[in-house]
C-alpha positions in Angstrom: 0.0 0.0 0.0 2.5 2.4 1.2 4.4 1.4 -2.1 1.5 2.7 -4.2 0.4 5.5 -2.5 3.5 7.2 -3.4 2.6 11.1 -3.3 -1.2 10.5 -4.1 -3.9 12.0 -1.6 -6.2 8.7 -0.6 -9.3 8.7 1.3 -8.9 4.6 2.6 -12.0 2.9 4.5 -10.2 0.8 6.9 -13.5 -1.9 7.8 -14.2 -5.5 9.1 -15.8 -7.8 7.2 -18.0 -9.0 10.0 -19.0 -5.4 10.9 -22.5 -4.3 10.7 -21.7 -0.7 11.0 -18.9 -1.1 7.9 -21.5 -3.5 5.9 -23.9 -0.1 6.3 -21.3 2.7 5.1 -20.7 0.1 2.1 -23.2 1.1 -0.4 -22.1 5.5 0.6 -18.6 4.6 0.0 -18.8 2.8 -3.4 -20.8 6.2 -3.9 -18.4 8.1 -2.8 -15.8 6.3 -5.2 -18.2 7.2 -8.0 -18.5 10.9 -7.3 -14.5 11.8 -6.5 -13.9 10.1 -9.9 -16.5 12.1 -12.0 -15.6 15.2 -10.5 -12.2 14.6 -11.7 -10.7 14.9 -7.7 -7.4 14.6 -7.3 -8.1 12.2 -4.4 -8.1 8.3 -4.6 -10.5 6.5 -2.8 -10.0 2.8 -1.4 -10.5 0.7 1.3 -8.7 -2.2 3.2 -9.6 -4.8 5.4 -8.4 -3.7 8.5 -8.3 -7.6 9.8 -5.9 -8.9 7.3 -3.0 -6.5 8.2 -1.1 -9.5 9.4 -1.6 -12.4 11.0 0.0 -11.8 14.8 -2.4 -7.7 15.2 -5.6 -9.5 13.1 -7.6 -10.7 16.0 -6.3 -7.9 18.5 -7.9 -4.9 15.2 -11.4 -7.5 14.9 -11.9 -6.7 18.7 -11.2 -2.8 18.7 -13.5 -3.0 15.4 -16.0 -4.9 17.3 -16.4 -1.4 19.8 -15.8 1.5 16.8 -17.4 2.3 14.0 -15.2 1.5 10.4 -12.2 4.0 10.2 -12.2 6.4 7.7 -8.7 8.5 7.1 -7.3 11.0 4.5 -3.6 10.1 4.0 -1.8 13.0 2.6 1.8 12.5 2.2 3.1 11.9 5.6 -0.1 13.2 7.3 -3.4 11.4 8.3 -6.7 12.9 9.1 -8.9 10.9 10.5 -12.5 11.5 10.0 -15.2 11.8 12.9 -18.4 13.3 11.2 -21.8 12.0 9.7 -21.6 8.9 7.8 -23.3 10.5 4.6 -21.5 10.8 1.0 -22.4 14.6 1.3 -20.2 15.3 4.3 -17.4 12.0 3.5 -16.9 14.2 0.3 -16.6 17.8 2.0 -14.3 16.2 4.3 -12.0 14.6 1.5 -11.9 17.7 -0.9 -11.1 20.2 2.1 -8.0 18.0 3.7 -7.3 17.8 0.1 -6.4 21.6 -0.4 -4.5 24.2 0.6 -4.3 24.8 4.6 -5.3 28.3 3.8 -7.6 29.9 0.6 -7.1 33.2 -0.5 -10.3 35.1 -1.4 -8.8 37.5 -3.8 -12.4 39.4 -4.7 -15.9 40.7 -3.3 -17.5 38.4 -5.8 -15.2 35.0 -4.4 -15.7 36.0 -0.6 -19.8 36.1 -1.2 -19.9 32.9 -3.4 -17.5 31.1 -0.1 -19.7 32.7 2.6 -22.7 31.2 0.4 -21.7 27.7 0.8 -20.0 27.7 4.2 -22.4 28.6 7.2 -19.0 28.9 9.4 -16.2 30.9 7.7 -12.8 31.4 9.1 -11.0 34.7 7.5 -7.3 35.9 8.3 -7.1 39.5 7.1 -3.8 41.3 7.4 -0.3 40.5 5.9 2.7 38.6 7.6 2.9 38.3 11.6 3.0 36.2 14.3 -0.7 35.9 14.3 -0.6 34.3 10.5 1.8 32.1 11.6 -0.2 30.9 14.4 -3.2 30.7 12.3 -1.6 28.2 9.6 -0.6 26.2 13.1 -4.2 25.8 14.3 -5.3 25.2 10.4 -3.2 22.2 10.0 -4.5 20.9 13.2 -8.4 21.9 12.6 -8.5 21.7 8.5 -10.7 18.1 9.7 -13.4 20.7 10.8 -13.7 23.2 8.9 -12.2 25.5 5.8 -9.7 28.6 6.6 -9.3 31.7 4.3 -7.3 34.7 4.2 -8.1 38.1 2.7 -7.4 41.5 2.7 -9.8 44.1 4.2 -11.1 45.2 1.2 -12.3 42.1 0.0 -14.7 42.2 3.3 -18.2 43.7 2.9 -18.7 46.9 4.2 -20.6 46.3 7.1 -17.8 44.3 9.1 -15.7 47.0 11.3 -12.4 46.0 12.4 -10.5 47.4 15.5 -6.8 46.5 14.1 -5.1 44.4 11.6 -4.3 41.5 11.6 -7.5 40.2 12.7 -9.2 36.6 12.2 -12.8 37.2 12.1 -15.5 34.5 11.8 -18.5 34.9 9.7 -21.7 33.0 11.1 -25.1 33.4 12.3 -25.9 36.0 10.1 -23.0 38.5 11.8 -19.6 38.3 12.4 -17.1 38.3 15.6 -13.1 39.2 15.9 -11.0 37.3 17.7 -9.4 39.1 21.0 -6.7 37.5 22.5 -7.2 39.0 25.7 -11.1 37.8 26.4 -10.6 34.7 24.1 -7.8 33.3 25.4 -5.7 30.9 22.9 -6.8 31.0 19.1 -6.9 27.5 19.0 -9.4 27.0 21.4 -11.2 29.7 20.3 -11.4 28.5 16.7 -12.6 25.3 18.5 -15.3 26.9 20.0 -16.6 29.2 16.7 -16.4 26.0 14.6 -20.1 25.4 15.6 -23.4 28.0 14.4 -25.1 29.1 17.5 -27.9 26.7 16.8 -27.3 22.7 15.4 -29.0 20.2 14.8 -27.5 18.0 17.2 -26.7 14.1 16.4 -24.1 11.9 18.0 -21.7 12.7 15.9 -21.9 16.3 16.2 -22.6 15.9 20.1 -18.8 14.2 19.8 -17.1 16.5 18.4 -18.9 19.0 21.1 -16.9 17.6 23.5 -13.6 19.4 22.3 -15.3 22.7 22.8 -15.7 22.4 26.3 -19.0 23.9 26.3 -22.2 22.9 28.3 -24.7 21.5 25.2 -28.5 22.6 26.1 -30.5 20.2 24.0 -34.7 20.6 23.3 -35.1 16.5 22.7 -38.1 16.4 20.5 -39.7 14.5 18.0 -38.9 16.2 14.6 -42.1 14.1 13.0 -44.3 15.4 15.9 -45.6 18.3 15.5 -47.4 19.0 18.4 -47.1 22.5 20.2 -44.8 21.1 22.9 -42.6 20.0 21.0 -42.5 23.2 18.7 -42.4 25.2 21.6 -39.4 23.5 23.4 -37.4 24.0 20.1 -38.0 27.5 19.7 -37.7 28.5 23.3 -33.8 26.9 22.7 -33.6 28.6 19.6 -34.6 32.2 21.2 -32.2 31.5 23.6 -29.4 30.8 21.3 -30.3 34.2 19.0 -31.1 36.4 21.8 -28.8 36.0 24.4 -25.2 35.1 22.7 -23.2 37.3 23.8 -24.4 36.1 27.3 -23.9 32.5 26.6 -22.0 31.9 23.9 -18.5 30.9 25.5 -20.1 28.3 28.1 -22.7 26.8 25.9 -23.8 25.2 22.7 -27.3 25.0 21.4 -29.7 22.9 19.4 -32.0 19.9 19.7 -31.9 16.1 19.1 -34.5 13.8 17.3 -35.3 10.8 19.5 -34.1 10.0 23.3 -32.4 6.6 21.4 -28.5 8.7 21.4 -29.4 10.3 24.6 -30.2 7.3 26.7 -27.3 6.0 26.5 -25.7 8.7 27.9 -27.7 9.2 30.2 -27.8 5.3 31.0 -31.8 6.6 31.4 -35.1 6.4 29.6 -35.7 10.1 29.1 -38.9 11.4 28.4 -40.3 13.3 25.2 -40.1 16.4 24.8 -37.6 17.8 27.3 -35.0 19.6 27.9 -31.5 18.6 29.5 -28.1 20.6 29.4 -25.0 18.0 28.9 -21.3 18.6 30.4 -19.6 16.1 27.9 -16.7 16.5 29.8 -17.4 14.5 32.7 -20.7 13.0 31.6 -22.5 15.4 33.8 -26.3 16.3 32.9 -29.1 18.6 33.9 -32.8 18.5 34.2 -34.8 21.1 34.9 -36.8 20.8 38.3 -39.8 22.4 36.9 -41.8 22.8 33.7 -40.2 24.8 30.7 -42.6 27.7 30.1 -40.9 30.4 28.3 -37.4 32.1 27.3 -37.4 33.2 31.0 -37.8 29.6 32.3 -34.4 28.4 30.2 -32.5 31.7 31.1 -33.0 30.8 34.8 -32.3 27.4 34.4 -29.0 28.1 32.5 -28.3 31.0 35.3 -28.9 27.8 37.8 -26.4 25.7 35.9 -24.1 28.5 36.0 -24.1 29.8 39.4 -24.0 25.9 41.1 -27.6 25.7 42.3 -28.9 22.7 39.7 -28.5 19.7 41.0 -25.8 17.9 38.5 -26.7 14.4 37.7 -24.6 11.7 36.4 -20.8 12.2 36.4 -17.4 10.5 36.2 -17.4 9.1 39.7 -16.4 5.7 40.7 -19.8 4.1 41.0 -21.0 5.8 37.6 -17.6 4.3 36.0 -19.1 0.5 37.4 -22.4 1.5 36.0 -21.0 2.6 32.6 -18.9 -0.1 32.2 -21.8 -2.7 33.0 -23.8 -0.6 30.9 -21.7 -0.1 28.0 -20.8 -4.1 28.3 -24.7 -5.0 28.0 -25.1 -2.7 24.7 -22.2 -3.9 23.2 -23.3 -7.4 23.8 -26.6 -7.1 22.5 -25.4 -5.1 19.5 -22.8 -7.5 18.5 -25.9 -10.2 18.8 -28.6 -7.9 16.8 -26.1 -7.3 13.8 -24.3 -10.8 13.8 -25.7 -13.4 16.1 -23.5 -16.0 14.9 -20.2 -14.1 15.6 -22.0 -13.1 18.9 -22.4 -16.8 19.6 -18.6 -17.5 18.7 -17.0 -14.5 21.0 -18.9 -15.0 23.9 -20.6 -18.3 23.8 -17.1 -20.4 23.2 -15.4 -18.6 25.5 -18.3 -19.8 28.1 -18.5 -23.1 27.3 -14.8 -23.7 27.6 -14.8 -22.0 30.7 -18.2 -24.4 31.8 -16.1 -27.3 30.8 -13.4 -26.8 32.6 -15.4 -26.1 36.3 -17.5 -29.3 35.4 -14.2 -30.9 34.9 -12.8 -29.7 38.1 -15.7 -29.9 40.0 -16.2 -34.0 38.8 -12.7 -34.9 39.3 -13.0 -33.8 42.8 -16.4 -35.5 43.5 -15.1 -39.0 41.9 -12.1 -38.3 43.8 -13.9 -38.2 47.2 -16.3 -41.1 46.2 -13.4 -43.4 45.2 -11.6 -42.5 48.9 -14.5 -43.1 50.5 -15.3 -46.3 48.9 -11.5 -47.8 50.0 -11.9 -46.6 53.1 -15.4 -48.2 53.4 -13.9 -51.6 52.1 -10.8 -51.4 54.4 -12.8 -50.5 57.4 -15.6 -54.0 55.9 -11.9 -56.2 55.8 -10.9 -55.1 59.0 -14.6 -56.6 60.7 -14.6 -59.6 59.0 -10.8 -60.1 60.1 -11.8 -59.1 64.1 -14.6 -61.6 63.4 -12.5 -64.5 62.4 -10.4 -64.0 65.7 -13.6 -64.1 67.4 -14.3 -67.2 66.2 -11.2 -68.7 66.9 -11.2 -67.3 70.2 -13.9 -69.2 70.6 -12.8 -72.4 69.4 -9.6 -72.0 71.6 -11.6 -71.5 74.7 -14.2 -74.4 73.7 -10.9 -76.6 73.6 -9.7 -75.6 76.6 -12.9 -76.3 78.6 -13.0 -79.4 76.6 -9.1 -80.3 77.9 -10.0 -79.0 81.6 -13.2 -81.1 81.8 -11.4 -84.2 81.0 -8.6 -83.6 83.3 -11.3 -83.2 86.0 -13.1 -86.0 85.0 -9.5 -88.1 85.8 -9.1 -86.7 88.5 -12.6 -87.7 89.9 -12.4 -91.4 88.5 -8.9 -91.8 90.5 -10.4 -90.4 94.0 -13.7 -93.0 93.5 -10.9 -96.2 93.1 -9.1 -95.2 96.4 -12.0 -95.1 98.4 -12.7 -98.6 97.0 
């Protein structure tokens, strides 16, 4: 592989055969093949059984594939990017073409800069010439280029609403507005990159909820039924959406917002049933979650509530503690079990029913020898004690037979003696 690679930019499915998760991204990648060629992309697309890389790692790879999804990785020169988003050709193609690229894309016109900020709801945009700042900005796009696109301009090629304080600046362009980077409230531009990556409001999945997790924000989800349309669940979605618009610039570094369709994703983080609609707020950090003690009735409600969260006054459920690590484990053990059973029973049956009856075996093994064991001991010991009474019986016998000839022997003797008194009184 490496030997054909050479200098060529691959986008390599690394799957198990026996995986029902790499069986069901089968059909999008052979479409994903299909698309990169037609377009003429520069990028080769393969895949490779990730079980067969030799003989001594294959069963070790078949059990870390039994607990991930199929790998998917842009190999580019000496650098791999791995891929973490949606499973869809869509975004498997956006992800290819941008790793693909240059680091950073000039936007040398008005006209370029409004066709990019069409297709991009998030747009990263250095403006200024050579400093420290552009050198720290190509460092955070080779790092982050698996997320999202970076440009570079000059400040005419802005539109003419967007102000800047001093160049150079990074500025991102979302939500229908833009913000500027400050170092000072901001902190590291890596971090805060991290953070902007995301519109105010998403349409959260587990995916998405993943890669949440490197902001370090609090996630406050509306989970709903996107096919209900009922005023509840209307209402709980545009309460979070008001929420998000509104009050931003309140918000905005501590917390993420958007909704989920279906409790299914958020059960098993929660290791809970939750109800429909609701709201909870997620610390993906330390598994951590929120539910509100009382009815959602309005913006108001969810301000307070997030206030609460802020402050320390909402009772934090969940967590990283040592018995919610027992629980998750147990937990995470069951799913994994039944999954591995609902997409392949018969491999099910091999891992963990072999194992079992091997292991069953062996204790009934054990667990007879010992028991024939004792029975055989006891038996001997039953037979010697049986010898040794027929043997004291024997003695008996003769004991008797002795002391029978003795009485015989003395009662002879007494009869001589008796006949010999009777002849001298004669």
């Amino acid at each position: 592989f490496k030997e054909n690679r050479k200098d060529d930019i691959w986008l390599v499915d690394f799957y198990a055969p026996w995986c029902g998760h790499c069986k069901k991204l089968e059909p999008v990648w052979n479409e994903v093949g299909m698309e990169m060629k037609n377009m003429g992309s520069p990028v080769r697309v393969g895949k490779m059984d990730a079980t067969s890389f030799s003989s001594k790692y294959g069963l070790l790879i078949s059990i870390l594939f039994l607990f991930c999804l199929s790998y998917l990785s842009s190999l580019k020169g000496d650098l791999a990017y791995n891929y973490r988003g949606p499973r869809t050709k869509d975004d498997i193609i956006e992800f290819a073409n941008r790793v693909a690229g240059p680091l950073i894309r000039p936007l040398p016109s008005q006209h370029m800069f409004e066709h990019v900020q069409k297709r991009h709801r998030v747009l990263f945009v250095y403006v200024g010439g050579e400093s420290p700042l552009k050198e720290k900005y190509i460092e955070v796009a080779s790092e982050l280029i698996v997320y999202t696109y970076f440009f570079s301009a000059s400040e005419d090629v802005l539109p003419e609403y967007v102000t800047l304080p001093e160049l150079p600046a990074v500025v991102v362009f979302k939500d229908g507005t833009y913000f500027v980077y400050d170092e000072y409230e901001d902190g590291d531009l890596s971090s805060w990159i991290n953070r902007e990556r995301f519109q105010g409001y998403l349409h959260v999945d587990g995916f998405t909820l993943y890669e949440l997790g490197d902001t370090g924000k609090l996630v406050a989800i509306a989970v709903i039924d996107d096919k209900n349309s009922s005023v509840e669940h209307t209402r709980l979605k545009s309460i979070i959406q008001e929420v998000a618009r509104v009050y931003r610039n309140h918000f905005h570094r501590d917390f993420q917002f958007g909704h989920m369709d279906g409790n299914d994703y958020i059960n098993s983080l929660l290791m809970d049933d939750l109800t429909i609609p609701t709201i909870v707020v997620l610390n993906t950090s330390n598994q951590q979650y929120f539910l509100p003690d009382r009815h959602i009735e309005n913006t108001e409600d969810m301000v307070q509530f997030i206030n609460n969260i802020l402050d320390g006054t909402a009772e934090a459920q969940g967590g990283d503690g040592l018995l919610q690590r027992v629980k998750r484990i147990v937990y995470d053990a069951k799913s994994t079990v039944m999954s591995v059973f609902k997409s392949s029973p018969l491999l099910g049956c091999f891992l963990f029913g072999l194992p079992l009856g091997v292991i069953s075996i062996m204790c009934y093994g054990i667990c007879t020898a010992d028991t024939d064991g004792g029975v055989e001991e006891h038996e001997a010991v039953k037979k010697e004690n049986g010898d040794r009474e027929l043997t004291d019986e024997g003695s008996e016998e003769e004991q008797e037979e002795e002391k029978n000839g003795k009485y015989t022997e003395l009662s002879d003797g007494e009869l001589t003696q008796k006949d010999i008194m009777e002849k001298k009184k004669d």
